[in-house]
Structures are given as C-alpha cells and as structure tokens.
C-alpha positions as CSV (number, residue, x, y, z in Angstrom):
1,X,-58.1,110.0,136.1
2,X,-60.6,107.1,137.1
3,X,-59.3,104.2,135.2
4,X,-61.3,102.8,132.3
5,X,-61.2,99.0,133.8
6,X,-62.9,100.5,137.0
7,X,-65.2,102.1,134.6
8,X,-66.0,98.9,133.0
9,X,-66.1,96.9,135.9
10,X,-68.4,98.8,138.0
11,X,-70.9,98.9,134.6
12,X,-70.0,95.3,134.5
13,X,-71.5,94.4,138.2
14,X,-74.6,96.5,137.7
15,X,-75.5,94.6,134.6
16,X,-75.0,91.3,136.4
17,X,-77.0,92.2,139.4
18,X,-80.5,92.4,138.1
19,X,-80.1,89.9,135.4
20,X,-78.6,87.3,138.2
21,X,-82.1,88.4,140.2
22,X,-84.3,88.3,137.5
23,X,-83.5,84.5,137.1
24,X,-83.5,83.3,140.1
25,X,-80.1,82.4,139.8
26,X,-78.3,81.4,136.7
27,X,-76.0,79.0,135.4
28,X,-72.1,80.0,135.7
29,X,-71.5,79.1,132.5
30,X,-73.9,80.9,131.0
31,X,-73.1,84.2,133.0
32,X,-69.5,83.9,131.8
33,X,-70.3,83.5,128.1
34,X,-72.9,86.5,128.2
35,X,-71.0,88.8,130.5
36,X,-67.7,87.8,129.0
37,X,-66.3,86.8,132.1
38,X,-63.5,84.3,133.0
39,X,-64.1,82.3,136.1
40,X,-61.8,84.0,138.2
41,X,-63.0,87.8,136.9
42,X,-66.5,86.4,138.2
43,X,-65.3,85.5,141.3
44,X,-63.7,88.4,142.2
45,X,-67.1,90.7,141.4
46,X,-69.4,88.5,143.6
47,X,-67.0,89.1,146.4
48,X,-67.3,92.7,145.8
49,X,-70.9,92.7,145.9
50,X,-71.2,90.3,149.0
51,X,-69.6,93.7,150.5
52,X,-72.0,95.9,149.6
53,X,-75.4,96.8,150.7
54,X,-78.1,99.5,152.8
55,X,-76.4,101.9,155.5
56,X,-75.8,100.1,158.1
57,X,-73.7,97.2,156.7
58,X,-74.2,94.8,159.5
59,X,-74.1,90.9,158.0
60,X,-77.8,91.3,157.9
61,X,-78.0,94.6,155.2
62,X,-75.4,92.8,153.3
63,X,-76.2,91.4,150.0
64,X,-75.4,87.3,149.4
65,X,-73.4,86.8,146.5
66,X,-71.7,83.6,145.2
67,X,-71.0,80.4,143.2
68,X,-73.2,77.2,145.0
69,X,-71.8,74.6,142.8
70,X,-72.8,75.5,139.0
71,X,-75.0,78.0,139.9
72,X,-74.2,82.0,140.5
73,X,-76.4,83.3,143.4
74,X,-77.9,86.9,144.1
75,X,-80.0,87.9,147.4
76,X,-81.2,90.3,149.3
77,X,-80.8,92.7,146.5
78,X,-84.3,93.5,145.8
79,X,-83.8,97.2,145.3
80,X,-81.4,96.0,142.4
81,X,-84.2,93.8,141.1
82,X,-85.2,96.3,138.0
83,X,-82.1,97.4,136.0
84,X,-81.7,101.2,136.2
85,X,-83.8,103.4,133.9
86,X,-82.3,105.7,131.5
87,X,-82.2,109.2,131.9
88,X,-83.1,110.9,128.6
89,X,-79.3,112.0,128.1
90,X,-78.4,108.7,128.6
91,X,-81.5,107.3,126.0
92,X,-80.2,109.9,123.0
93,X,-76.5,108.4,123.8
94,X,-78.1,105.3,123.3
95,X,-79.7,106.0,120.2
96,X,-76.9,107.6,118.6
97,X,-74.5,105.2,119.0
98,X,-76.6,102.5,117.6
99,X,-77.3,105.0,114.6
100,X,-73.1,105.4,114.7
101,X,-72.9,101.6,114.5
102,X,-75.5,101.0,111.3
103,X,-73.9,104.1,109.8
104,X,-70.5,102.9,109.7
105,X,-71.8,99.5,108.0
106,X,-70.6,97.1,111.1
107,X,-74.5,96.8,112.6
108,X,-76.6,93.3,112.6
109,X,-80.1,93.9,111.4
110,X,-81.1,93.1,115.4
111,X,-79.5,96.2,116.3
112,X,-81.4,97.8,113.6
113,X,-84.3,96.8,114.8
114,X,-83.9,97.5,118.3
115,X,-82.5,101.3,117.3
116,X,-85.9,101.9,115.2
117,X,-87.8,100.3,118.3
118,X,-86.4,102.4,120.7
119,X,-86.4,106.0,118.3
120,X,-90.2,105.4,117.8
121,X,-90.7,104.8,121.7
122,X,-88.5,108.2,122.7
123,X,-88.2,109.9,119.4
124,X,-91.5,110.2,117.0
125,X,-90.2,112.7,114.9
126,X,-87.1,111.6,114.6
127,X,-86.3,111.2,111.3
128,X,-86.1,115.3,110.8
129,X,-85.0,116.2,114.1
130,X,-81.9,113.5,114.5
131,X,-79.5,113.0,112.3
132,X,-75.5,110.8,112.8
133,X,-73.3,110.5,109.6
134,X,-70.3,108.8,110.3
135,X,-69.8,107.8,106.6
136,X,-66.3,109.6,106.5
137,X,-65.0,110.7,103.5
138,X,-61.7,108.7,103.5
139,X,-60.9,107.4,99.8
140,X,-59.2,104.9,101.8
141,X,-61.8,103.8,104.4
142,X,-63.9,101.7,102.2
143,X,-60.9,99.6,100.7
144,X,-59.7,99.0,103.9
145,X,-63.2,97.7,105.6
146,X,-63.5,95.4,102.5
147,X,-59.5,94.3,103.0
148,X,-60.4,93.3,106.7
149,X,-63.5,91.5,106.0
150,X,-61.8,89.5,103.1
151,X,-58.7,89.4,105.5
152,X,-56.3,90.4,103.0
153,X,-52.9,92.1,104.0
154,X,-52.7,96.5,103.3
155,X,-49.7,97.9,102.6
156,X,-50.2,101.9,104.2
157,X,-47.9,104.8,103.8
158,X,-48.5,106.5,107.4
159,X,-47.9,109.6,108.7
160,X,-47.2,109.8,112.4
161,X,-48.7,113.2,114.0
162,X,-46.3,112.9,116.7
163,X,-43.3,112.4,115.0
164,X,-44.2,114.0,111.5
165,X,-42.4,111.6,109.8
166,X,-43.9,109.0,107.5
167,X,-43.5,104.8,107.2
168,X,-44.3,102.4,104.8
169,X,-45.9,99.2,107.0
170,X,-47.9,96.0,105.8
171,X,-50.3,95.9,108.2
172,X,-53.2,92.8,108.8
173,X,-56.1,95.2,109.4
174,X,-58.4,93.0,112.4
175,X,-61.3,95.8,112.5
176,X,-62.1,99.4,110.8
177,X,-63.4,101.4,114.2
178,X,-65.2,104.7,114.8
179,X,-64.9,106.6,118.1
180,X,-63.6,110.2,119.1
181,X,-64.8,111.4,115.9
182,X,-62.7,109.7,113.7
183,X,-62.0,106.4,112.1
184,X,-59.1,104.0,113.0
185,X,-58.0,100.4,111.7
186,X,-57.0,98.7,114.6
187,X,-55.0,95.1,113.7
188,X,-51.4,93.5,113.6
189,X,-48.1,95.8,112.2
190,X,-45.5,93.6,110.5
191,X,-42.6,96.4,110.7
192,X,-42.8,96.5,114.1
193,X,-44.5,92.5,115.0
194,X,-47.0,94.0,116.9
195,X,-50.7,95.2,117.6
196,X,-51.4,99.1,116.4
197,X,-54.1,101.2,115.8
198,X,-53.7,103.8,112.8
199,X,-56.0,106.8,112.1
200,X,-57.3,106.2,109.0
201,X,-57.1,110.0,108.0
202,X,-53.5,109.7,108.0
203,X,-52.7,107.1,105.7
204,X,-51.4,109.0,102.5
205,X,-51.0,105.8,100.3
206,X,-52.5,102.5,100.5
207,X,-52.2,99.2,98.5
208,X,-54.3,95.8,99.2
209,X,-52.2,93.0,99.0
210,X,-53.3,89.1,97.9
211,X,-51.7,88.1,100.7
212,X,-54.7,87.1,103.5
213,X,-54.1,86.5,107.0
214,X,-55.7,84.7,109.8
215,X,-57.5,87.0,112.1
216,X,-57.3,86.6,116.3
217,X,-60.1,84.1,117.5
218,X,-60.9,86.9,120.3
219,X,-59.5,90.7,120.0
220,X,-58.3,92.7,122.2
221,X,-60.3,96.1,122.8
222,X,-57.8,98.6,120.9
223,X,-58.1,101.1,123.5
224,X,-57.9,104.0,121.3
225,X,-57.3,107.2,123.6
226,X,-54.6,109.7,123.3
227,X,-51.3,109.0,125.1
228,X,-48.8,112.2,125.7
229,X,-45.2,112.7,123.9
230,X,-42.3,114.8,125.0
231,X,-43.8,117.4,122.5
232,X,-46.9,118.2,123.5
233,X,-48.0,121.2,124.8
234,X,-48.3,121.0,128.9
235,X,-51.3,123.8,130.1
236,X,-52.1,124.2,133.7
237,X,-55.5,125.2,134.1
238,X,-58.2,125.8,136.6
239,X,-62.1,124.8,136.5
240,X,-65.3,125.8,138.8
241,X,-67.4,123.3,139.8
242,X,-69.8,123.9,136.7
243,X,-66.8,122.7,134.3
244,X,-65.5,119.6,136.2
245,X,-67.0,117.6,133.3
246,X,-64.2,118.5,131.4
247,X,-62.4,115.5,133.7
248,X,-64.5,113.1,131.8
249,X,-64.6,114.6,128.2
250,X,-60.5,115.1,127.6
251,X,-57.2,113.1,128.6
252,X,-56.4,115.2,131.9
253,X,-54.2,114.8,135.4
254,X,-56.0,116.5,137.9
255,X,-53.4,118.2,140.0
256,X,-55.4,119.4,142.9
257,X,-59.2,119.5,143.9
258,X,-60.9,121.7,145.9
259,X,-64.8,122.7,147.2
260,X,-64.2,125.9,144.9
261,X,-62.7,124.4,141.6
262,X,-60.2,121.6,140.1
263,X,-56.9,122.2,139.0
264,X,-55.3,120.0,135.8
265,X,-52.8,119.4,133.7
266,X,-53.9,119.4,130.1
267,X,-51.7,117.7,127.2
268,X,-51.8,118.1,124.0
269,X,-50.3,117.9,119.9
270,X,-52.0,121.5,119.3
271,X,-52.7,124.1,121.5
272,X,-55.8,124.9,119.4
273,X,-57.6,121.9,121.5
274,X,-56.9,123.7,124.7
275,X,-57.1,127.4,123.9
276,X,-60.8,126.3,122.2
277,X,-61.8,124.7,125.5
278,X,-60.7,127.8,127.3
279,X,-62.6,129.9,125.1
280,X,-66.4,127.8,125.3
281,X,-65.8,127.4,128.9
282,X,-65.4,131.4,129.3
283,X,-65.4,132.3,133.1
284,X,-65.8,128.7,134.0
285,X,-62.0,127.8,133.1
286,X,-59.0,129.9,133.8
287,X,-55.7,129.2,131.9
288,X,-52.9,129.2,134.9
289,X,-49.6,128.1,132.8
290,X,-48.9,127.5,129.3
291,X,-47.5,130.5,127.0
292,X,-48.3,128.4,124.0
293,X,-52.1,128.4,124.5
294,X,-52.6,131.8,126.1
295,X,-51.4,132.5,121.9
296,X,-53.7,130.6,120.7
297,X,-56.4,132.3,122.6
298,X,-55.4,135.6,121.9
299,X,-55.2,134.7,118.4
300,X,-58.8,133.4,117.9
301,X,-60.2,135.8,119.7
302,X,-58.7,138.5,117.4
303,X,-59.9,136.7,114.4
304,X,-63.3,136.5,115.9
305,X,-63.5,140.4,116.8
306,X,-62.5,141.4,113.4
307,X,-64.9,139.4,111.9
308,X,-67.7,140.9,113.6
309,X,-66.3,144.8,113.3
C-alpha cells in the first residue's frame, strides 16, 4: 500500500511550490509555521524538488530549490506557478468535507464562510440537491465533546470489537473526530498510560469526572485506520483494471499486479465487508480464497432473490 506519509508529503511539496513562487520567495520561518514544517522536514523537501524538473533533466531543466540565508527559494518552476485546479470530483470532496466539519460542530466561522463561497460558485442549487449529516446519534457523543472542551476526565465502559470483551478505562479525551463514517475520541488512556483512539459507538457506559486534565500543546494526528488481528477473516481476491480503486478505498496488500488485473489480500472483522464488495463490483472482482466470504455471498444473494420472487 502507498504509505500515508508519502501521501502527505508529496501533497505537502505541491502546496509549497506555487505558494514559494507566488512570493517571490518567502521567509523560512514563515514557511515552517504555515506548512507545519520543522527545519529539517523543509530541508529534506527542497532537495527533492532541486531533483525534479521537464524531460530531459539536464542541470539546466532542473528546478532551483533552497534556503539562501532566511529566505526559502523557488525557480525555474513556472509551470508550477498556479496551484492545480480542481477537478469537479475533487471540488464536491471539498465541499463536503467542509459541510462534515461545520456539521460535527468543530468549524471556525472562516471555514463557514469559505464553504458557502465556494457551494454558491460550483453549486447554485445546493441547498436541495446536497445534503452531509454527520450529527450521529450517539447519547454519548455530545457529553464527551463538551468533556474535552472543558478538559474534564471520562470514565468509558468499552467494548473491544476485536477481542469482544469489555474494560472500564478513565480516559483524558484530546479531540472528538469524524472520519470513515464514524465517530472516534482520540486522547490519553490511564489503564494502559498511553495514547488511544475509541469508537465512540462502542462505549456502553460513560461517566464525566471533575477531574480536568491538561491537554498536549501540539497532537499527534490519531491515525485512525484499521489494523488486522489474528481473527480476521483473510480473502484473496482478484480485480480488473476498472476496480483497482479498491487499492485506495479499503486496508489491502496487493499480492501481485499485472496489465490484466491486481491480485490482494483483503482483511477483515466481518466477512460482510468483503463479500458486499464482491457483490457491487460484480464481474469486476473475483473472490480466489476465503470460504468464509464466498458464505456470505451466497447468503446475501439468496436473501436478495427471494425478496424479488
């Protein structure tokens, strides 16, 4: 799988580029508060960039990149000069993840603002053709973003998916996230003195204790994503071309790759996520190994042919 930090990186650099350009150069210090960059990090990415440039890549097609005293410096980049336009996929994503943000209460009124902006620029009618509710409906959710604003320790009966069993923690909740469709506190666990991320869904009992804490000046990006036990359920499967997107939707090792298709390893809790892949990918997707969701398959597929007899 391409690794999230190369992800970040490379989105990183092509921020920097026309920005850098657009200035006429720009102070260091300034690029590493904006960008979030340390020193070194910076460094690093400008010697990247002094690498790159038009086919060819003699010195002379080779873009200037680097740090002339207190000053970062960009040339002979001028076809990075305008920051890449959105396609309109990438526009909606925009727009919907703002609306994500001011629906789950954690928005500044610039973002807003710069959300009803853009809608009226790309989406006139949107206000009865675009709708994202991530409100959740949690009895718990709403105590526990008051308890990390006000900082104030929760105490959460929990019940772990992958080992079915459930604990009793007092946890300092940081942040109250949204992402993969559900919602997550992400903070500090005192039974085990260390940073976890709970699923907020899971959390059977929950009490808010007077005892505050002191939140992390800077946190760490919780990195929620879904990390493989002994007891999942292992499929081997095969996609065309047409479904490689898969690769970048769901957690998958890519076992082989070919002109005509891509085989992976797919890992899961519940073979319903698999087998309901499988099934909205039709020809595009063949299962190869994995007795557990071939029964699922069969199983939904009877349910849906006796519903429409």
């Amino acid at each position: 799988m391409t690794s999230d930090r190369t992800v970040t990186r490379l989105s990183r650099i092509l921020a920097l580029i026309p920005y850098v350009l657009a200035k006429d150069g720009a102070k260091v210090s300034e690029i590493l508060e904006r960008f979030d960059y340390t020193e070194a990090e910076l460094t690093r990415d400008l010697n990247t960039v002094f690498f790159c440039g038009l086919p060819g890549y003699t010195p002379g097609d080779l873009m200037e990149a680097y740090i002339d005293g207190d000053e970062v410096i960009i040339d002979a980049a001028d076809y990075f000069a305008r920051a890449p336009r959105l396609t309109s996929m990438e526009a909606l994503g925009l727009i919907a993840a703002g609306m994500a943000i001011l629906g789950s209460g954690q928005g500044s009124p610039e973002l807003g603002t710069a959300v009803a902006k853009l809608t009226k620029a790309l989406l006139p009618d949107a206000d009865t053709t675009i709708d994202v509710d991530v409100s959740g409906d949690s009895e718990n959710l709403a105590a526990l973003k008051e308890a990390a604003t006000n900082r104030n320790v929760v105490r959460i009966t929990y019940r772990s998916l992958a080992h079915e069993e459930e604990t009793v923690r007092d946890v300092e909740p940081w942040a109250v996230v949204t992402t993969l469709g559900n919602w997550y506190v992400h903070g500090h666990c005192r039974m085990v003195d260390a940073e976890r991320v709970f699923r907020v869904d899971r959390i059977r009992q929950m009490q808010v204790l007077d005892e505050e804490f002191e939140r992390p000046e800077k946190l760490t990006d919780p990195g929620i994503a879904y990390t493989p036990s002994d007891d999942d359920i292992a499929a081997r499967i095969r996609l065309t071309p047409a479904a490689r997107w898969v690769l970048d939707y769901y957690p998958v090792d890519v076992l082989k790759e070919t002109k005509t298709g891509t085989e992976i390893r797919f890992t899961s809790a519940d073979a319903e996520i698999p087998a309901r892949l499988l099934l909205r990918l039709g020809s595009e997707g063949r299962l190869l190994e994995g007795d557990e969701v071939r029964e699922r398959i069969d199983a939904i597929a009877g349910a849906l042919r006796a519903r429409y007899r």
